[in-house]
KOLMIRO-925755 format. One line per 3 residues: their letters; for each residue x, y, z of C-alpha. Coordinates in steps of 0.5 Angstrom, whole numbers. Example, Ala and Ser with C-alpha at 12.3 -4.5 7.8 and 13.67 -1.06 7.14 Angstrom:
AS) 25/-9/16  27/-2/14
END
This chain:
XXX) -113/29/-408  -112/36/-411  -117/41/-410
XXX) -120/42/-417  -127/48/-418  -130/45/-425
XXX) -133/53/-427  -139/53/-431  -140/61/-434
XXX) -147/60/-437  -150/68/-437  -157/69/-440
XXX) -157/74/-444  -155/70/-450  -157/74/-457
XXX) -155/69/-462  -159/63/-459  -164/66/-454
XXX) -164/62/-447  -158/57/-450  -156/55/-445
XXX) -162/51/-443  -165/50/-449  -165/43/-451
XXX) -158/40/-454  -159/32/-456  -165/32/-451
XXX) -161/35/-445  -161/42/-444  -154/45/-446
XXX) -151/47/-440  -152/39/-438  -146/36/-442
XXX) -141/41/-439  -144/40/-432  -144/31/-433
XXX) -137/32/-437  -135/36/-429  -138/30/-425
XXX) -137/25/-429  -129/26/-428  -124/23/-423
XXX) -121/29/-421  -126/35/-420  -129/35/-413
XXX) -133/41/-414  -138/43/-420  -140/50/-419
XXX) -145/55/-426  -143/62/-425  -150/66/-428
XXX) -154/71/-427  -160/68/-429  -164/65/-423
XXX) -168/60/-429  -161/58/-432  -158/57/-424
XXX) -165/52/-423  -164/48/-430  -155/47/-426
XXX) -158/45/-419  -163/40/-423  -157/37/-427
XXX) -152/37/-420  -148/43/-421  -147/49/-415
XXX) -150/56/-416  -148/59/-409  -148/66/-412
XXX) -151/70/-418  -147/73/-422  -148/81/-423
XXX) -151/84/-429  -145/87/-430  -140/82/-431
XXX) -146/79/-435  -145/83/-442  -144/81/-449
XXX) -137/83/-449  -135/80/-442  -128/77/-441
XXX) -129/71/-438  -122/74/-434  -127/78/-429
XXX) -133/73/-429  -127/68/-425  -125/73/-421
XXX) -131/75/-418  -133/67/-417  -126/66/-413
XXX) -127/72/-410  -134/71/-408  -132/64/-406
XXX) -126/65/-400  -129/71/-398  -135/67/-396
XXX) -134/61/-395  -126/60/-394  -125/57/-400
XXX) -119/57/-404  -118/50/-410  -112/49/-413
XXX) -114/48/-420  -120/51/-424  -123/48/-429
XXX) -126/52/-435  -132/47/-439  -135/53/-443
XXX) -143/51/-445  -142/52/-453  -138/46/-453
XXX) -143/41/-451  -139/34/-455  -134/33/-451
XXX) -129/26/-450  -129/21/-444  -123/23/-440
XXX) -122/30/-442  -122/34/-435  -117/28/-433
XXX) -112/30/-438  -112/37/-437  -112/36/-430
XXX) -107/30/-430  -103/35/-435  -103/41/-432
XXX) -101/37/-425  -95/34/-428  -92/40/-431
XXX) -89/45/-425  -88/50/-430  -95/51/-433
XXX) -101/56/-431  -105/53/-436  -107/47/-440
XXX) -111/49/-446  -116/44/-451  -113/45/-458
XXX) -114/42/-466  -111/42/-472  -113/48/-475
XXX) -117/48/-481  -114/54/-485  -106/55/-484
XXX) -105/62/-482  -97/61/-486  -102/62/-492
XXX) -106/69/-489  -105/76/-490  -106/83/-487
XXX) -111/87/-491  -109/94/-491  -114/97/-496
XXX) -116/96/-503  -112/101/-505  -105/98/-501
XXX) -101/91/-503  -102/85/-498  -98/83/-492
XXX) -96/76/-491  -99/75/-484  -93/71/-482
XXX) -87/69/-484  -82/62/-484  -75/62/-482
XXX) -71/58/-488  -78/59/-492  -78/65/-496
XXX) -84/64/-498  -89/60/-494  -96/62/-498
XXX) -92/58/-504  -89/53/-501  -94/46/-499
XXX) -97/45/-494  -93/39/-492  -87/43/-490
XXX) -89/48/-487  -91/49/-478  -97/44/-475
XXX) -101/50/-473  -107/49/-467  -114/52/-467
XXX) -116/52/-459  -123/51/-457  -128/51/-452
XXX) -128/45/-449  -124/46/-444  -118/50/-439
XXX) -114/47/-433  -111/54/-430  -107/54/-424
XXX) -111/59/-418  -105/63/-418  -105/64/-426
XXX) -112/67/-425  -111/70/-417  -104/73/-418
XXX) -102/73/-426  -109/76/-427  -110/72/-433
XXX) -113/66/-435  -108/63/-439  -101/66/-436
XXX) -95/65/-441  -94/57/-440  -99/54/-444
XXX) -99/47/-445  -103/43/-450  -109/38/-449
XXX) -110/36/-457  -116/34/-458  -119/29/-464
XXX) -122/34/-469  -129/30/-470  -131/33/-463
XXX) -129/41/-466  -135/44/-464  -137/51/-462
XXX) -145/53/-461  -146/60/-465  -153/59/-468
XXX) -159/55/-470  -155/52/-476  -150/50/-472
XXX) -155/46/-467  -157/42/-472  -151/40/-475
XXX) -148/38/-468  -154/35/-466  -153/30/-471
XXX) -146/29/-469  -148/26/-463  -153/20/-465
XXX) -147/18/-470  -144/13/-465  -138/18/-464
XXX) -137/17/-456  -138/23/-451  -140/24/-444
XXX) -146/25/-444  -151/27/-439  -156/21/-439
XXX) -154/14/-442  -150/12/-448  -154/13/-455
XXX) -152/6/-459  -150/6/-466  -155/5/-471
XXX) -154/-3/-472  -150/-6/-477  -155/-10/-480
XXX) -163/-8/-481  -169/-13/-480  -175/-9/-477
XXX) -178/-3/-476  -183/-2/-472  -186/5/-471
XXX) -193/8/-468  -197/10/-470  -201/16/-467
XXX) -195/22/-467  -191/18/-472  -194/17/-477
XXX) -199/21/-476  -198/28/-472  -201/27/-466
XXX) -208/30/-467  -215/28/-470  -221/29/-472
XXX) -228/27/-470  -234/28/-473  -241/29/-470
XXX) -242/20/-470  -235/20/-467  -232/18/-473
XXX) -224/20/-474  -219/23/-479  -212/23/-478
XXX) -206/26/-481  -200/23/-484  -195/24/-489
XXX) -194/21/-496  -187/21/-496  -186/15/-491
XXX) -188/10/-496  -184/12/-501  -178/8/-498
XXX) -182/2/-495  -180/-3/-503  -173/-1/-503
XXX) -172/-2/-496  -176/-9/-497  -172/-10/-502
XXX) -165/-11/-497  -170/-15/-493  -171/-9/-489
XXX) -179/-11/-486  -183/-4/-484  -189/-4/-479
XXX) -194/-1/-475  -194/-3/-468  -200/2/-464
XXX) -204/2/-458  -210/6/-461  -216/1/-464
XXX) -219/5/-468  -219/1/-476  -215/8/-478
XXX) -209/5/-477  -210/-1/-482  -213/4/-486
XXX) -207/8/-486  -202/1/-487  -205/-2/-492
XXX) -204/5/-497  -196/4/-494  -196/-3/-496
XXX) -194/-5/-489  -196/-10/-483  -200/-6/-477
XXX) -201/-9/-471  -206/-5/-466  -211/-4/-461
XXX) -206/-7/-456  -206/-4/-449  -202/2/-447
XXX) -198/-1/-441  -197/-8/-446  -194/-4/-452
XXX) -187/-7/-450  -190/-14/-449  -193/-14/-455
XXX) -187/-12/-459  -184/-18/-456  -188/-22/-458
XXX) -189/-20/-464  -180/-21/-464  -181/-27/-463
XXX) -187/-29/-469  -182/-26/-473  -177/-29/-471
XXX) -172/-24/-471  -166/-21/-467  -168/-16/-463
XXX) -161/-13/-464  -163/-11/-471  -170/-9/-469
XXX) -171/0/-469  -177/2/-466  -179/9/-468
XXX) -184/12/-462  -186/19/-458  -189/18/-452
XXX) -188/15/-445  -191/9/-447  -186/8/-452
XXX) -181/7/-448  -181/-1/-446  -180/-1/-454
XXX) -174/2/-453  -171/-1/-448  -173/-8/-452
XXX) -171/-6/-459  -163/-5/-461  -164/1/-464
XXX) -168/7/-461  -171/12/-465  -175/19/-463
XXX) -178/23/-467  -177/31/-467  -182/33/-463
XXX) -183/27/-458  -183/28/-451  -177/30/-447
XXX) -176/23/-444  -177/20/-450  -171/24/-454
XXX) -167/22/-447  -168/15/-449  -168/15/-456
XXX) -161/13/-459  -162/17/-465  -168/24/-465
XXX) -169/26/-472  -170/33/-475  -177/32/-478
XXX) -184/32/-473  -189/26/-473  -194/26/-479
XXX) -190/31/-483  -184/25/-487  -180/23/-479
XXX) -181/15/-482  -178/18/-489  -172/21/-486
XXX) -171/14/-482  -171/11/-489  -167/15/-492
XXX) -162/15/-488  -162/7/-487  -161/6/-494
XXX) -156/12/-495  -152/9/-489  -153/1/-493
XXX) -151/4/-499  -145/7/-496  -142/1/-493
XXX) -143/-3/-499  -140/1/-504  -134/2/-499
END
């Protein structure tokens, strides 16, 4: 088996994102998906972060990868190549430890979403072409570069920044007949040794394509981005991913269950001197509940807590509550209640927040967390909303059930 170092370059200085590469992508901190991508392929024996940042190198070893080594502050700058970054890793590693891969793998963090199989294509491909120093992920691109221009002042007339034989004017002609153009990404590089150690570059000059399916283009830059790609993830496309794989949302819809305290409420409460409690909620998640109803969608409340809060809270939302069971029986109690409602439990969701909410998870055929659910939770969950408990988290499950429904019926 060739020898292949899937290599990891994670600094801690990010500007952009603070501490990105281990704040929580989808449940998992970010450089997670590119360690799972390396350890979940045949072809990579060895997985190795090269940071220097002892916090992110901690996070890498949790998540199973290597940090043999700290990278120096200087080759941790925001105008850093990533050239010397592999050098001094390769370096580092046959000076120390006598170790010399044939290939090296590149999985940048910011480009978490990645297909299964991925590393193995790019590996496969490089080792299949004798003539390659290095496979490159790529994409169509979005812009076609035949229709840009150079710039060279307001005051000058533009340059077309490419041209076309047989084409005398290709930023007229259709876009049909011009050249396919590619946009390469961040997923990833499969780079011969050689073209690093002894072409000094991270590339070479044969560069041989791994088109990648435009739906996984993603690249990190900032906290908008995060947002969006996140979604990416709970939309049923198929990825590595560090934990299991998240379910798309079911085709049919016959209950919700929610909890109560942290998702229809926001997790606190108030207690007067006679010991009587106010919570908080939203008016918001009781606004969809006859429109779901309507498409034979039933909501309830399913809660450990016996206070009569709780039916208090359901009553004004028009929904069934069931509570005061125990906190280890919340999965037998959702069984159950399965079973008197006759139901699938394929086209049951249950929307929780906390550790005792995951025997539901397993049980229900859809899993779904709200934003500010423990990290376990969020792990489990096959969708994590964007909105906190008690603030409009079951709302945004509505709408985006209904949404999704209406989308299907008028296609």
């Amino acid at each position: 088996m060739t020898e292949t170092l899937a290599l990891i370059p994670a600094r801690g200085g990010s500007k952009g994102i603070p501490r990105k590469n281990i704040r929580s992508f989808a449940g998992y901190p970010l450089i997670a998906w590119s360690i799972a991508a390396a350890k979940q392929s045949k072809s990579v024996t060895r997985v190795i972060v090269s940071t220097d940042d002892e916090e992110i190198a901690a996070v890498a070893r949790e998540w199973g990868a290597e940090t043999p080594f700290l990278r120096p502050a200087e080759l941790a700058q925001d105008k850093t190549l990533d050239l010397p970054v592999f050098e001094h890793a390769l370096k580092w590693l046959e000076d120390i430890e006598g170790y010399k891969p044939k290939v090296v793998v590149q999985l940048r963090p910011t480009s978490p979403i990645r297909p299964r199989g991925l590393v193995d294509d790019a590996v496969r491909i490089l080792l299949e072409h004798k003539d390659a120093d290095c496979v490159r992920g790529v994409v169509p691109a979005a812009q076609n570069p035949f229709k840009m221009w150079r710039f060279n002042g307001e005051d000058q007339p533009l340059e077309p920044l490419l041209k076309v034989k047989g084409i005398a004017e290709p930023y007229n002609a259709p876009r049909q007949i011009l050249p396919p153009v590619y946009w390469q990404t961040g997923h990833i590089d499969a780079i011969r040794l050689t073209t690093i150690t002894r072409k000094h570059s991270l590339t070479g000059e044969v560069v041989y394509p791994l088109a990648i399916d435009p739906r996984y283009t993603v690249d990190i830059d900032n906290l908008s981005d995060w947002a969006k790609y996140e979604a990416l993830v709970y939309s049923g496309l198929e990825m590595v991913s560090p934990g299991k794989r998240r379910r798309p949302m079911p085709a049919k819809i016959e209950l919700i269950v929610c909890d109560f305290d942290g998702v229809i409420t926001d997790n606190r409460v108030w207690t007067d001197q006679d010991g009587r409690e106010m919570v908080a909620a939203s008016r918001s998640d009781s606004m969809r509940v006859r429109e779901l109803r309507e498409r034979g969608i039933e909501v309830m409340i399913l809660s450990s807590e016996v206070n009569s809060v709780v039916s208090a809270r359901a009553k004004k939302m028009g929904v069934e509550a069931v509570h005061g069971v125990g906190l280890l029986q919340k999965g037998e109690a959702l069984r159950k209640l399965i079973e008197e409602k006759n139901v699938d439990a394929a086209r049951v969701v249950f929307v929780g927040n906390d550790l005792n909410d995951l025997p539901c998870f397993e049980m229900a055929g859809w899993a779904v967390a709200v934003a500010d659910a423990y990290p376990e939770v969020q792990r489990a969950a096959d969708l994590v909303l964007s909105t906190r408990g008690g603030h409009g988290a079951v709302r945004e499950l509505c709408d985006l059930i209904l949404k999704t429904f209406r989308r299907k019926n008028d296609s």
